[in-house]
N, C-alpha and C positions, 0 to 999 in steps of 0.2 A: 453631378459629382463635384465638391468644391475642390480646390487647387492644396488644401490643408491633404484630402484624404488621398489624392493624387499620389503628395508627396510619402505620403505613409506606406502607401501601395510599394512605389518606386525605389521605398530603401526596404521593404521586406525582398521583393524582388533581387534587385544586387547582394545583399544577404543571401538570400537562397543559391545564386551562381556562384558566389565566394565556395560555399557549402559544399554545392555540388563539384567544385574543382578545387578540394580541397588538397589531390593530390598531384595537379597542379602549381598551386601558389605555398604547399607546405604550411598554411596557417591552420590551427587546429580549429576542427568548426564550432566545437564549444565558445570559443574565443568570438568567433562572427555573430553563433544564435546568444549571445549574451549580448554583444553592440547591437543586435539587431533588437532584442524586450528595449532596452535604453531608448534605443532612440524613437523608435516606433512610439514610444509612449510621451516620448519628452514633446515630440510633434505632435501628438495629440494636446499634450497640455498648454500648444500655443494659444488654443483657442475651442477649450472644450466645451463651452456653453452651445456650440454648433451640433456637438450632439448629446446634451444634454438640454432639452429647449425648457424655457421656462425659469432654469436654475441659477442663483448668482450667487457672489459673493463667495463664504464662508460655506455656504448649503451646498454650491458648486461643488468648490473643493473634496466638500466631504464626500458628497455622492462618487466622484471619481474615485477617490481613496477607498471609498468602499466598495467600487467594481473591481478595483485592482485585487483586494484582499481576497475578493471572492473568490477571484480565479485563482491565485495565487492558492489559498486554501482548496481548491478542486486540483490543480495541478501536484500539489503536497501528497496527494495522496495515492497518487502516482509514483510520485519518487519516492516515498518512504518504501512502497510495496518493494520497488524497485532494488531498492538498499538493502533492504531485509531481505529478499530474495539471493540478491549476488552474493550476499554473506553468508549463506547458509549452505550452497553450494561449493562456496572457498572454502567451508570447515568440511565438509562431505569429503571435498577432491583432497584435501591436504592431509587429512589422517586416513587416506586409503578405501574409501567406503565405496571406492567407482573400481576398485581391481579386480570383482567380480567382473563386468564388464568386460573387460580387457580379456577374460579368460575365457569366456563363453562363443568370442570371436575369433578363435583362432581354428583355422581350414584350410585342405591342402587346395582344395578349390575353389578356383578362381569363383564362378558363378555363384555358390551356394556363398563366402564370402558376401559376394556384391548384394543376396538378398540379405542376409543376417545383418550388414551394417543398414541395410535399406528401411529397415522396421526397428532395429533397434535405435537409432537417430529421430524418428519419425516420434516414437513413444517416449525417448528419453525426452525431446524437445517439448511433447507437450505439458512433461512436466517440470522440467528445468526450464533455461532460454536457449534460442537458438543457437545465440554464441558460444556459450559456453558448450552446448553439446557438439558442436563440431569442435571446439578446439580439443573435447573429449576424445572423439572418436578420427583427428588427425592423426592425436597423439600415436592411438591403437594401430592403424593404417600404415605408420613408419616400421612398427616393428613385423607385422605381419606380410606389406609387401615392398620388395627392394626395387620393382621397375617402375621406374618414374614414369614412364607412359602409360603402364596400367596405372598406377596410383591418382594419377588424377583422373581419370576417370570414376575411379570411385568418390576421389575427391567430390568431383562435381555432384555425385548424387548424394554425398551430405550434404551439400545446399540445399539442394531441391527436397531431400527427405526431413529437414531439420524447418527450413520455411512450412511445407505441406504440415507437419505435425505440429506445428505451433498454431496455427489459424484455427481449428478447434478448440483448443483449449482454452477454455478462458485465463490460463496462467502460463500460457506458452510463447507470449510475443505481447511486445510493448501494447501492438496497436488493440489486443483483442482486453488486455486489461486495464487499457484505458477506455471502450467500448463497455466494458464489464463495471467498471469503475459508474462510467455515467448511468448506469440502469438499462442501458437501449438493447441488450442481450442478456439473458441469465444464463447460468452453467448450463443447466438441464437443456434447455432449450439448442445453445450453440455445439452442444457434444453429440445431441441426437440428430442434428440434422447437417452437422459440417465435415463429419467423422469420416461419411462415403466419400462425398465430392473428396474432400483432403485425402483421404486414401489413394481414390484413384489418379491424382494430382502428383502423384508420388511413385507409383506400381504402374503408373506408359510410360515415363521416362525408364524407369528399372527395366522393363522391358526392352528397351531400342537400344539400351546402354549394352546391356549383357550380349547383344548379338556380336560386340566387339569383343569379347571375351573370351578367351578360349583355353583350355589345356589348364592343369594348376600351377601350386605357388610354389617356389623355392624360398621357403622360410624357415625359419627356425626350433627346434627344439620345444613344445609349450611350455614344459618345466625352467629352462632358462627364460623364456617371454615371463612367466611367472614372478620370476625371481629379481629381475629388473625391476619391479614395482612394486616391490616387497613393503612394507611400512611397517619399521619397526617401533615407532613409539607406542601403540595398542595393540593389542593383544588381536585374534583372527572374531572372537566373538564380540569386542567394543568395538570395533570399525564395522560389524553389523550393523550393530547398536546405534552408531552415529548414522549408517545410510538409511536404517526405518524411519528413525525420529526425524530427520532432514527433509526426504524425499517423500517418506509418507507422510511427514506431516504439510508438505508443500501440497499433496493430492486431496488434505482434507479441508485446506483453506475453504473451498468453497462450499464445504457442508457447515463450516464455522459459521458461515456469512449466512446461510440458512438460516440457521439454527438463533443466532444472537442479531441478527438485521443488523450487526456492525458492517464496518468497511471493509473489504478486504484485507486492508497495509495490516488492519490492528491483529488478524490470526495470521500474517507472517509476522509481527513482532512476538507473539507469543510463542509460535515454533522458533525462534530465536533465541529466545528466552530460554526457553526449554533443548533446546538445545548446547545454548551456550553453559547453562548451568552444571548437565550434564557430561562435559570434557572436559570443566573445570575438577568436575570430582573424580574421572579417571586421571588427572594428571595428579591430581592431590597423593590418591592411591598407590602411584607410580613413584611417589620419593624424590622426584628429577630437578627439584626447583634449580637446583643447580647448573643441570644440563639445556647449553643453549639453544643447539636443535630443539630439542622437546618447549620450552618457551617461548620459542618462535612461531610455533604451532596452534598457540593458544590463540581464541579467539580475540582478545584483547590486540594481537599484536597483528593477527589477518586481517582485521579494521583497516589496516593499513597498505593491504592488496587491492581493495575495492578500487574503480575506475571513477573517480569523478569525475572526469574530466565527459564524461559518456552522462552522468547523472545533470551537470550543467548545459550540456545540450539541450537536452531533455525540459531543463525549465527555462532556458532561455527561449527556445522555441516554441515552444508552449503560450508562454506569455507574450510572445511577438503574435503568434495567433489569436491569441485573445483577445488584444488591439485590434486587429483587421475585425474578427463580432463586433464588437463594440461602436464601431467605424459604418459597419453594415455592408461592410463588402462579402462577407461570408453567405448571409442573405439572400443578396443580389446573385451571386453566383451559383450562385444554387437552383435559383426563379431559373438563370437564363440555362443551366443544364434541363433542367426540369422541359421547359420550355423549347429547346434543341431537339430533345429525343420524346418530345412530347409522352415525357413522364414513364419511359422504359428504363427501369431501375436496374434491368441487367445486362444494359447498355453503358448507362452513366456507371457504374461501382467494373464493368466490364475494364472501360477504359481506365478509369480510377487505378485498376490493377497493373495495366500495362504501363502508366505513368509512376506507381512504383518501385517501378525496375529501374528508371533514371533519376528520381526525385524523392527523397526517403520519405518510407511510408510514414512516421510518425506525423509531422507537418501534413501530410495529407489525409490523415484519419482523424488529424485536429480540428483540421480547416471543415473536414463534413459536420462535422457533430458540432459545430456554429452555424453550417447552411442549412440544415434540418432539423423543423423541429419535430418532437416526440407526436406520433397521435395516439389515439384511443386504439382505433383498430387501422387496418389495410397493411400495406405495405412498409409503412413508416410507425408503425406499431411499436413494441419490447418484442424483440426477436422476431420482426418483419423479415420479407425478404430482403430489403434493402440495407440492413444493422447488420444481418447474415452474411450476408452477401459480400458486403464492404470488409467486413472481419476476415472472410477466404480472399477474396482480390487481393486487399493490401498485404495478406502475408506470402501467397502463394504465385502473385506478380512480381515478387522481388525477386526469382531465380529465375527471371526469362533473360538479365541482364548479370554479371557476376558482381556487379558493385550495385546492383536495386536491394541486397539487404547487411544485414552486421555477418553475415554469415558467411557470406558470398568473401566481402572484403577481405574477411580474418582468414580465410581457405586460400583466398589469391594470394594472400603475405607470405603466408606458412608454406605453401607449394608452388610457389613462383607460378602462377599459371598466368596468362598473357590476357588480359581483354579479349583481343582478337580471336585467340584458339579457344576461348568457351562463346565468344557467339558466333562461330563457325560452326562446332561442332557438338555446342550444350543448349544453346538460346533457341534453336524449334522445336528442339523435345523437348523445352520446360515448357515453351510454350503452348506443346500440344496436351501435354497433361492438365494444364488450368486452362482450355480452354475443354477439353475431356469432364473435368470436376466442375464447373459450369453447367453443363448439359446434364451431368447428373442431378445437380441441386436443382434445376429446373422441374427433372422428372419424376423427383423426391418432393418437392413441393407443388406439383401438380397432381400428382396420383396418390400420394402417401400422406402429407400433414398438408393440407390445405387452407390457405389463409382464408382465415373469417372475411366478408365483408361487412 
C-alpha cells in the first residue's frame, strides 16, 4: 500500500471521528463529509497515474474526470430520490394529510397505545423515512401521554419500530435505496423476504418494553387532540387528496421502476410533480393569494423546509467513498473480511450491523457496495443473502445504540433522553430483536426461498 493511499485512508478516517463527535466539537458533519470528498480526491490527484497505470498526460486527466462523474452521476441519483422524497412528505405533513394518524392513535391504554404506535411507525417508515416518521409520531406521543418516564419508553420503540420497518422497504431508509439504487436488491425480492426478520426485529423489543407498562393514560379529550391539528387551509376531502397522491404514490415508485426500467428518483420526481401540480390548483380554487399562511404552504415556498444540510452529507460522503474504490481499499477490505470469517456472510453484514449503531450506516453500505462485487448467482447474487442481509443489519443495527441512526438522534433531541438511560435500559432489547430477525432470515432462507447455487 503506497504512502499516497495511506494518506487518503488517514484523512477519511479523521473525517469519520469529526463525524461521529459531532456532538462533541458542534461542527456540522455535512461540513466535515464535504472536506472529507475535497480532500480525499485532491490526494489522489497528487499522483493519479499510480492508480491508473498506463495513463498520461491529457488521457490521465480525463479518465480521472470521468471516474469522478461517474460516481458523482450514481450518487445523483440518490440525492435527487432523496429531495423528492423529503418534499413530498413536507407537502403531506403541512396541509394536514398525517391527522388521520394522530387520530387513530389515541387510547386510554397504556399497552394497546404502545402496540398501535409499534406498527403504525413500522409501516409509516417503510413508506416515508425514518426521520420523519418518528418526528411524526413524537409529535402524536406529546399529546396522548403527559409522563415523561412512560413517554420515552414509547419514545425508544419509535426507534426501533421506525429503523426495523425501513430495512424492508426499498423506500424506507437511505441505505436500502441506495442498495435498490445499485440493482444488488429489487423490491419484490427485499419485501418478501425482510418483511419477517424486520418484523420480528420490532415485536421482541415491543414485548420486553410493554412488561414496563401498566395501568392506562391520563389524556385528553380526542375531540380537542383532534382539534389541535386542525388544518384549516383544505378542506377534510383535499388533505385526503394530498395524502393518496403523496404516499401512494411514494408505494408505487417501485412498480414505476418495473414497469418503465427508469430510476427510481425519476417516479418520485413525477409524484412531485403531480403532486405539486395538484395543491397549486386547490390554492388557486381557494381565492387566498392574498393570505400569507396559505402561501406559505405552497410547495414553491416548502422548498425552502427541506434539510440540505442532511442532502450534503449525503454526497460528500458518498464521494469520499468513492475515492477509497477507486484507491482499492474497499476491495482489499472486503478479501480480508471475506477471508477473516472465511466467507460467513451472516457474520461479516452481522457485525456490519452492530458497527451501525456507532458509525452511520450510510458510509458503511457505501464502503460494501465498493468491496463487493455483483455475481451471477450464490450469495453475492441481486437479492443474495448477503445484499439482504446487509439492507436489515445496516437499518436495524442502528437502534442497538440511540445515536447508530437519524432516528434515534431526532428522539434523543426532542425527549431529552440521555445516551446512558437508553443503553441501560433500550440497547439489549434492540439488540435482542436483530439478533432474533437474523435467525429468522436464516431460517427463511434455508427452509423457504433457497439460494440457487
Amino acid at each position: 500500500m503506497s504512502s499516497l493511499t495511506i494518506a487518503i485512508i488517514v484523512c477519511f478516517v479523521i473525517g469519520y471521528l469529526f463525524i461521529a463527535t459531532e456532538s462533541l466539537t458542534k461542527v456540522n458533519k455535512a461540513a466535515i463529509a464535504l472536506l472529507m470528498f475535497v480532500v480525499c480526491w485532491t490526494l489522489f490527484m497528487v499522483d493519479p497515474g499510480s492508480y491508473f497505470p498506463g495513463l498520461q498526460g491529457q488521457e490521465l486527466i480525463n479518465a480521472v474526470s470521468a471516474s469522478i462523474e461517474e460516481h458523482l452521476g450514481s450518487t445523483s441519483t440518490t440525492l435527487f430520490f432523496l429531495m423528492g422524497a423529503m418534499t413530498i412528505v413536507e407537502i403531506v405533513d403541512q396541509n394536514g394529510g398525517f391527522n388521520w394518524v394522530r387520530n387513530v392513535m389515541h387510547t386510554k391504554s397504556k399497552r394497546a397505545l404502545l402496540w398501535r404506535i409499534a406498527f403504525m411507525t413500522f409501516f409509516l417508515s417503510a413508506i416515508l423515512d425514518n426521520l420523519t416518521t418518528s418526528i411524526v409520531m413524537i409529535m402524536i406521543l406529546r399529546k396522548l401521554v403527559h409522563d415523561h418516564k412512560d413517554r420515552i419508553i414509547f419514545a425508544s420503540l419509535v426507534i426501533i419500530a421506525a429503523n426495523s420497518g425501513g430495512a424492508f422497504s426499498p423506500i424506507g431508509d437511505v441505505t436500502t435505496i441506495m442498495l435498490w439504487n445499485k440493482g444488488v436488491i429489487t423490491a419484490a425480492g427485499v419485501i418478501s423476504e425482510i418483511l419477517v426478520p424486520s418484523i420480528i426485529s420490532m415485536v421482541v423489543p415491543a414485548l420486553i418494553l410493554q412488561l414496563g407498562l401498566k395501568g392506562e393514560l391520563d389524556n385528553e379529550d380526542p375531540m380537542k387532540v383532534k382539534s389541535d391539528y386542525e388544518v384549516l387551509d383544505f378542506t377534510s376531502k383535499q388533505r385526503k387528496a394530498v395524502f393518496i397522491i403523496g404516499v401512494g404514490g411514494l408505494m408505487l415508485v417501485p412498480v414505476f421502476k418495473t414497469i418503465t426500467h427508469l430510476p427510481p428518483f425519476v417516479g418520485i420526481l413525477l409524484v412531485l410533480g403531480v403532486l405539486w401540480t395538484v395543491t397549486e390548483v386547490f390554492y388557486r380554487n381557494l381565492h387566498r393569494e392574498n393570505d400569507r399562511e396559505g402561501t406559505q404552504k405552497r410547495v414553491s415556498n416548502l422548498l425552502h423546509n427541506i434539510d440540505m444540510s442532511t442532502i450534503l452529507f449525503f454526497l460528500g460522503i458518498l464521494m469520499a467513498v468513492a475515492c477509497l474504490e477507486d484507491v482499492g481499499v474497499l476491495t482489499a477490505l472486503g478479501k480480508f473480511l471475506n477471508d477473516t470469517f472465511n466467507g460467513n456472510h451472516y457474520l461479516v453484514t452481522g457485525i456490519i450491523g452492530v458497527l451501525s449503531s456507532v458509525i452511520d450506516n450510510v458510509p458503511l453500505v457505501a464502503g460494501c457496495m465498493g468491496m463487493y462485487p455483483v455475481q451471477a448467482v450464490g450469495d453475492m447474487a441481486v437479492d443474495g443473502i448477503f445484499w439482504q442481509l446487509l439492507a436489515y443489519c445496516a437499518g436495524v443495527g442502528g437502534s442497538i445504540l440511540i445515536i447508530g441512526s437519524a432516528a434515534g438522534v431526532v428522539v434523543m433531541g426532542l425527549e431529552k433522553i440521555t445516551f446512558g438511560w437508553y443503553m441501560k435500559h433500550v440497547s439489549w432489547i434492540a439488540f435482542a430483536g436483530y439478533l432474533a430477525g437474523i435467525i429468522s432470515y436464516y431460517l427463511i432462507r434455508t427452509f423457504i426461498f433457497v439460494t440457487p447455487l
